[in-house]
C-alpha positions as CSV (number, residue, x, y, z in Angstrom):
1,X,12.1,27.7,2.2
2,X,10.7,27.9,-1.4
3,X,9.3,25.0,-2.8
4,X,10.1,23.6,-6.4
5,X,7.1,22.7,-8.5
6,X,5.8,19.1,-8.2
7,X,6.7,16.8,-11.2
8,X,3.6,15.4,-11.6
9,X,0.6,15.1,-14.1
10,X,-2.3,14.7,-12.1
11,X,-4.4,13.7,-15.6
12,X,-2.8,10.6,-15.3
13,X,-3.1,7.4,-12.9
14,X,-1.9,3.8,-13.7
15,X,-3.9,1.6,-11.1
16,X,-3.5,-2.3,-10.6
17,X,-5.8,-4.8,-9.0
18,X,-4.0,-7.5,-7.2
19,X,-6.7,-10.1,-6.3
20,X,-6.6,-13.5,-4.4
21,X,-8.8,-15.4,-6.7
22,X,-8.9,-18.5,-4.4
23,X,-12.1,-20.1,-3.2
24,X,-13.0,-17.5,-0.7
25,X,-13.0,-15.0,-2.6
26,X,-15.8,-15.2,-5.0
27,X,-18.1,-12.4,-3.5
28,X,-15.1,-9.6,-3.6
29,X,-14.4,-10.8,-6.9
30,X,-18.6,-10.7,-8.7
31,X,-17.9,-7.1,-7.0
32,X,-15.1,-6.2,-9.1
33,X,-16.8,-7.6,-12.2
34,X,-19.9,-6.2,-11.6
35,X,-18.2,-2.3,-11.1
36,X,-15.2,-2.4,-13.0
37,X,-16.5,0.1,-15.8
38,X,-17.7,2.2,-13.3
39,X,-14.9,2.3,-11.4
40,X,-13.2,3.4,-14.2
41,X,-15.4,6.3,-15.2
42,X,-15.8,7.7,-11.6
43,X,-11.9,8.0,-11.2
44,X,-11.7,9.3,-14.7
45,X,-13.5,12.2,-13.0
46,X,-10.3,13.0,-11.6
47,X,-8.2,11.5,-13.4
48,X,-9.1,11.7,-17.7
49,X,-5.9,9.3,-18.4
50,X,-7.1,6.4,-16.3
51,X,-5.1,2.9,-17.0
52,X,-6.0,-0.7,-15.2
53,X,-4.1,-3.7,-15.0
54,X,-4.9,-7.1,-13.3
55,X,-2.6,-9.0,-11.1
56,X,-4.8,-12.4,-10.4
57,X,-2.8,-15.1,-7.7
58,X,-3.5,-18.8,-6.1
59,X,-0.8,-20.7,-4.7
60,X,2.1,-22.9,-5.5
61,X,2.0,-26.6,-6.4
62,X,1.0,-28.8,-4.9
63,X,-1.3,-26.6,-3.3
64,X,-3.3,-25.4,-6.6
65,X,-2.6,-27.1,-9.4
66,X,-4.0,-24.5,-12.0
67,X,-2.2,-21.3,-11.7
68,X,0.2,-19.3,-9.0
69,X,0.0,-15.7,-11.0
70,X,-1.4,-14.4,-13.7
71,X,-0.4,-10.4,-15.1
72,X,-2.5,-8.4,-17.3
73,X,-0.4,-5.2,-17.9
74,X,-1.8,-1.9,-18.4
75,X,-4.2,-1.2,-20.6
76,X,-7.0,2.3,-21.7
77,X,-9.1,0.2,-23.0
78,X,-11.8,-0.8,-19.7
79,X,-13.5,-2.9,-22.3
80,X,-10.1,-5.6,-22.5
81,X,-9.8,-4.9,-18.6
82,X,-13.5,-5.7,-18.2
83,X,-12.4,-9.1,-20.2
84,X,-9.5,-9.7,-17.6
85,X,-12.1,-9.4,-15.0
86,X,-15.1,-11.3,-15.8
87,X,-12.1,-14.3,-16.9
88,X,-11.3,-14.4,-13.1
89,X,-12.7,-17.1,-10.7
90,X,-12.5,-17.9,-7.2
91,X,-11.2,-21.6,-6.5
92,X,-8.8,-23.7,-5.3
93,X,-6.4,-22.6,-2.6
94,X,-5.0,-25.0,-0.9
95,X,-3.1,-24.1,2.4
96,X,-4.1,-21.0,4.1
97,X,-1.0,-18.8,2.8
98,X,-1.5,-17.7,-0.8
99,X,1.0,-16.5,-3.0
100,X,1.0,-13.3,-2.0
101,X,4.4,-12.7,-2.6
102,X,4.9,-13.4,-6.1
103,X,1.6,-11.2,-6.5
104,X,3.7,-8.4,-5.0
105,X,6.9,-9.2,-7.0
106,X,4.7,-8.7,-10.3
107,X,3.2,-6.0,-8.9
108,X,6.9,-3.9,-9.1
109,X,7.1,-4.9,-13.1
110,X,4.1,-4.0,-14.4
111,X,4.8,-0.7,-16.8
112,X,4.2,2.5,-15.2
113,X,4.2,6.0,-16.5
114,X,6.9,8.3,-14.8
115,X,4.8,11.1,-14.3
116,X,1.6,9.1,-13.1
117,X,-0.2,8.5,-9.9
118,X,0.7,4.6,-9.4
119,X,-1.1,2.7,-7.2
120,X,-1.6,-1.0,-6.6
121,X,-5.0,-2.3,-4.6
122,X,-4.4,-5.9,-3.0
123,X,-7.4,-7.8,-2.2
124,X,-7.0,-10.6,0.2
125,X,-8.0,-12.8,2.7
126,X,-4.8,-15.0,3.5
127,X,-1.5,-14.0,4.4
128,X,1.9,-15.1,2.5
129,X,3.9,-18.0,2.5
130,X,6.4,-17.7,5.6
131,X,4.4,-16.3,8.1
132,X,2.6,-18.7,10.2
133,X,4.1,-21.6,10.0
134,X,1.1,-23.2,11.4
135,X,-1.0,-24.7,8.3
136,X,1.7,-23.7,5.9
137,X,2.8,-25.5,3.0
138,X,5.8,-23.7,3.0
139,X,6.8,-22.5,6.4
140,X,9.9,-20.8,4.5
141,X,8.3,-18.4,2.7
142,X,7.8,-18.3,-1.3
143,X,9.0,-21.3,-3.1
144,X,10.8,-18.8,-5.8
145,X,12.5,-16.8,-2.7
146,X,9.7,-13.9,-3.8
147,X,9.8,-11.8,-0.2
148,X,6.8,-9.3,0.2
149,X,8.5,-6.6,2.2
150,X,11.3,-6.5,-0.1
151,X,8.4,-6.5,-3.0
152,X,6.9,-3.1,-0.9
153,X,10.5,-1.6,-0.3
154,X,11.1,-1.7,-3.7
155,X,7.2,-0.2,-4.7
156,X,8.2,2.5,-2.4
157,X,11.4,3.3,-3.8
158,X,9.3,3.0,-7.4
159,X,6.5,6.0,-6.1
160,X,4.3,3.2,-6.3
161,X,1.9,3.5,-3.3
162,X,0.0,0.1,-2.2
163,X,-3.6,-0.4,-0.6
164,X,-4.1,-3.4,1.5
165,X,-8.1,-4.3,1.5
166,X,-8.1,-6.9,4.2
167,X,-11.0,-9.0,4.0
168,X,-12.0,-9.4,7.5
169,X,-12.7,-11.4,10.0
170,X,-10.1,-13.5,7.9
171,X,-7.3,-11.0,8.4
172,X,-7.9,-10.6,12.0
173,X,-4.3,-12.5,12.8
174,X,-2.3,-10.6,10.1
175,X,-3.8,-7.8,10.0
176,X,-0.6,-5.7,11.6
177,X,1.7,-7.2,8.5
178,X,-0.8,-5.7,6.0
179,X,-1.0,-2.5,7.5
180,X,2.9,-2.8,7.6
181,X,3.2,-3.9,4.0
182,X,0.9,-0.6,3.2
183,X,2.8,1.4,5.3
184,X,6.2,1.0,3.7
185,X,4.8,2.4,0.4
186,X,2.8,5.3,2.3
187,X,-0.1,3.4,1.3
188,X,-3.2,2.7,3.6
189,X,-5.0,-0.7,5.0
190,X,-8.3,-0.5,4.9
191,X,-10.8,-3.2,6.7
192,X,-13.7,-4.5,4.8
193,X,-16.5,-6.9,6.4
194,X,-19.1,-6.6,3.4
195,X,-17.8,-6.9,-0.5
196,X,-20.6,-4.5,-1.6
197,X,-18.1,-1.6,-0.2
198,X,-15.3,-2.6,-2.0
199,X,-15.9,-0.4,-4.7
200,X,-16.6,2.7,-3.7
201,X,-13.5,2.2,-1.0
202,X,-11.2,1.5,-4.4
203,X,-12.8,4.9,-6.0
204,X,-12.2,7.1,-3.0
205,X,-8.8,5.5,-2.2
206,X,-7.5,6.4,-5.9
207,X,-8.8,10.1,-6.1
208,X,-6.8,10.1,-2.4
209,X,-4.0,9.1,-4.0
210,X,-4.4,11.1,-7.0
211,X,-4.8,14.5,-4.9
212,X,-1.3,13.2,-2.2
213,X,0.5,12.4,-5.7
214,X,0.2,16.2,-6.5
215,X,1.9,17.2,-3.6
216,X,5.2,14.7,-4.0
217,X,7.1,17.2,-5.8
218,X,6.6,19.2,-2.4
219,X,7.6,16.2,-0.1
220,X,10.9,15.2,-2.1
221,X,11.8,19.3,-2.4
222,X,11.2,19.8,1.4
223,X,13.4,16.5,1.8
224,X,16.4,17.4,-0.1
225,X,16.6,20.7,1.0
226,X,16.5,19.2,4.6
227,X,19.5,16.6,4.0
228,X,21.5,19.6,3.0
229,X,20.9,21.4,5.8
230,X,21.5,18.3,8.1
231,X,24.9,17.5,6.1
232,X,25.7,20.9,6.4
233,X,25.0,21.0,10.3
234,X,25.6,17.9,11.3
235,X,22.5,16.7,12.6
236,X,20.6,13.9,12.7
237,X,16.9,13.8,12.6
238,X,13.9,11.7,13.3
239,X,11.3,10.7,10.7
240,X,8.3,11.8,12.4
241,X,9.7,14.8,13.6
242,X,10.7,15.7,9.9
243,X,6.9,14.6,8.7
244,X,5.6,17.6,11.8
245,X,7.7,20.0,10.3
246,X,6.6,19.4,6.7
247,X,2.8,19.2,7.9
248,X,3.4,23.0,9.8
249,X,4.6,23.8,6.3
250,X,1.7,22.6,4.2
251,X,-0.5,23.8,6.3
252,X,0.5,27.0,6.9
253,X,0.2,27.2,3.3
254,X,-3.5,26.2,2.9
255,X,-3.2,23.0,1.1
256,X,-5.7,20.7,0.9
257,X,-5.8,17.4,0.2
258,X,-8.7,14.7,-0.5
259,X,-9.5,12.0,2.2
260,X,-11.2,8.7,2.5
261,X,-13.4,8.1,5.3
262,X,-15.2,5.4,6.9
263,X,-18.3,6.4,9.3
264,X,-17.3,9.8,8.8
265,X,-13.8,8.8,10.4
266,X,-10.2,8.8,8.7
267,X,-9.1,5.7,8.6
268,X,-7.5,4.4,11.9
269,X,-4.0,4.9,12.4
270,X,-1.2,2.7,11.7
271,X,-1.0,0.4,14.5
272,X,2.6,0.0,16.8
273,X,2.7,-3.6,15.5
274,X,1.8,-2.8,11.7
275,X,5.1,-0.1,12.3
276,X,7.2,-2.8,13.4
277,X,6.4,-4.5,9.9
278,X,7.2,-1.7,8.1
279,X,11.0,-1.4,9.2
280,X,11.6,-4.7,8.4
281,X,13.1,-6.3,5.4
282,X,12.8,-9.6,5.2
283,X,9.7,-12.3,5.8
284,X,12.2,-14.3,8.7
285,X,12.2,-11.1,10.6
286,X,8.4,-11.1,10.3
287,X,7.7,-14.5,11.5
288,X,9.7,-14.3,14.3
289,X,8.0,-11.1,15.4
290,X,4.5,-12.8,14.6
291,X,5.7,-15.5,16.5
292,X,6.6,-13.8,19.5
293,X,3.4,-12.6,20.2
294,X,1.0,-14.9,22.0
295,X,-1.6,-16.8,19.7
296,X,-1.8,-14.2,16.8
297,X,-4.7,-16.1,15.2
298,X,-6.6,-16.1,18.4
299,X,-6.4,-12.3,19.0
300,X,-7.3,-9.0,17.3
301,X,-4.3,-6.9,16.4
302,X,-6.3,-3.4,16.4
303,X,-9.9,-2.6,16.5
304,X,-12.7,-2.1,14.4
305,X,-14.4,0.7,14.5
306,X,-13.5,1.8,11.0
307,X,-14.9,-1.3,9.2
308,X,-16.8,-0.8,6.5
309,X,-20.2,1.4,7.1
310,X,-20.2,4.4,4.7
311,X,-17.2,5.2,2.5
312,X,-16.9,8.7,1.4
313,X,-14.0,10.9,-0.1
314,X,-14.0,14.3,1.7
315,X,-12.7,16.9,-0.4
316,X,-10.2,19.9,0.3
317,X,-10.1,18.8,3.5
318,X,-6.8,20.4,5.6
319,X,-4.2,17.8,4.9
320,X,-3.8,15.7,8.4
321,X,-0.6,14.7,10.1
322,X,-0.7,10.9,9.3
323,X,-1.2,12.0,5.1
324,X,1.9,14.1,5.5
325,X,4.2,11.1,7.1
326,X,2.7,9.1,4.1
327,X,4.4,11.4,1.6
328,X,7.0,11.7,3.6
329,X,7.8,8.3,3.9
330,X,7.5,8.1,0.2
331,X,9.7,10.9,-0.6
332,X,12.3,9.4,1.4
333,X,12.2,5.9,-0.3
334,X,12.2,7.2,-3.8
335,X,15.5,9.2,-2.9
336,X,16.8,6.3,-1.4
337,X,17.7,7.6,2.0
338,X,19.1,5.4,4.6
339,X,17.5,4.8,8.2
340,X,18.5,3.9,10.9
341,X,16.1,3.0,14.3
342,X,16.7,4.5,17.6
343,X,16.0,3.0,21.3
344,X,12.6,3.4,21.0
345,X,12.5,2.0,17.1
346,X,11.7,5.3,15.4
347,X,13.1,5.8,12.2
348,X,15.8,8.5,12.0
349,X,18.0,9.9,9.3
350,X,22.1,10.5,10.5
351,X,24.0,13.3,8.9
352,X,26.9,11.0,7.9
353,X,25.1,8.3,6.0
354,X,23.8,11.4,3.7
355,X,25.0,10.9,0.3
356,X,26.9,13.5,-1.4
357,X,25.3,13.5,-4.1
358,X,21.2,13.7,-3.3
């Protein structure tokens, strides 16, 4: 099959820091301040049209009193950002949920260029409203009805690709729903045990994302062509079986990607539990999977042999298997494809829930 060419300017990346600026959060947040301008001048590197925005959250009332959200939308100019930046603080808190969720929800609305590489870091430490009912101010989730998965289903159908920094050991009970949130957009979580690495992990994860987002014209070509041959046959097909078949393709091709690494290792896979999350639509479903698992805060979800260390981007690298389900999974969100889950809770894609018109 020939391939279209991607519709993508790779000159151009629109990149938004969500950050929990509640009190335990002051070291990740000097970090930020301290690198911001040179955060913005290494990605420029690969990217010359490089925009920032800021997406700073607390908590509800009467949890914290001074702010839930506040947006900074897009901006060129790294001096105003640098402003934004150096204007955040880390108190107050409250609970141990945040407001993650309305964080996320404002994350979806910020205004992104068609054509650019859009990306959204989150920063945290504490988990959303809804989760863990334990210590929760609101065991039912937002107070506005803001639902994170439905905030990350609705990045992904957007091409807006999320990075979950968990600050650990604090994640350590959650960690599976970040990686799930990530997932949904074909983002990636990524552990961190020392803020001093944040930075260079927010660098290497953009110029990632800006070499995957030259390759989406490839994923969403190889898609559609593959739901007309399914309609046409009548087949149905499973997610990961598709994402093999498009990695044979690319790399049978030659094309290379850029990677981030930690100790010279990709980044760990995406863990059974953190795909469970990403299937899932709404925060009830969520707690009542963290629920059934025996004392969540008391146990590890994963392991970490990826945390922190040295962060490097590896360059034209062959594209691995887990990239190629990430722009998979993306290509099939922004089209808007069903799914359905089999015995064995796979994603799969039926012939007759195609639309006609793709």
């Amino acid at each position: 099959m020939d391939y279209l060419e991607p519709r993508h300017d790779s000159e151009k990346i629109d990149l938004a820091f969500i950050v929990d600026c509640t009190g335990s959060m002051g070291s990740y947040i000097k970090q930020v301040q301290k690198h911001v301008q040179y955060i913005a001048e290494t990605i420029a590197r690969t990217s010359f049209d490089v925009r920032l925005a800021l997406i700073e959250y607390r908590d509800h009332p009467p949890q914290d009193r001074s702010f839930i959200t506040r947006i900074h939308d897009f901006t060129s100019d790294v001096k105003e950002m640098k402003t934004w930046v150096d204007q955040m603080a880390a108190s107050g808190g409250g609970d141990w949920p945040e407001a993650v969720a309305d964080a996320l929800q404002l994350g979806t609305r910020l205004s992104y260029r068609k054509q650019s590489t859009k990306m959204c870091v989150l920063i945290a430490d504490a988990p959303p409203h809804g989760l863990d009912e334990n210590g929760d101010g609101f065991p039912d989730g937002c107070p506005k009805g803001h639902d994170p998965l439905a905030a990350c289903h609705l990045m992904a159908q957007k091409g807006i690709v999320l990075y979950c920094i968990g600050c650990e050991p604090s994640v350590d009970a959650f960690r599976d729903f970040l990686i799930g949130l990530a997932h949904i957009t074909g983002g990636q979580y990524v552990p961190l045990r020392q803020a001093k690495t944040l930075t260079k992990v927010i660098i290497s994860a953009a110029q990632e994302e800006v070499s995957l987002e030259k390759l989406m014209g490839h994923a969403t070509d190889f898609v559609h062509l593959k739901m007309i041959e399914m309609k046409h046959k009548k087949t149905n097909v499973k997610v990961d079986d598709l994402a093999k078949e498009f990695h044979d393709k690319l790399r049978l091709t030659g094309i290379k990607s850029d990677a981030l690494q930690m100790n010279d290792k990709p980044l760990d896979p995406v863990t059974p539990d953190g795909k469970q999350y990403s299937h899932m639509k709404k925060m009830s479903e969520a707690k009542a999977f963290y629920k059934s698992k025996k004392n969540p805060r008391g146990r590890y979800h994963g392991k970490l042999g990826n945390s922190d260390g040295s962060v490097v981007i590896n360059q034209h690298m062959e594209i691995s298997e887990p990239q190629t389900e990430r722009l998979l999974k993306r290509a099939i969100a922004i089209k808007k494809l069903p799914v359905t889950y089999d015995e064995n809770k796979e994603m799969v894609i039926t012939h007759d829930t195609i639309p006609d018109k793709l």
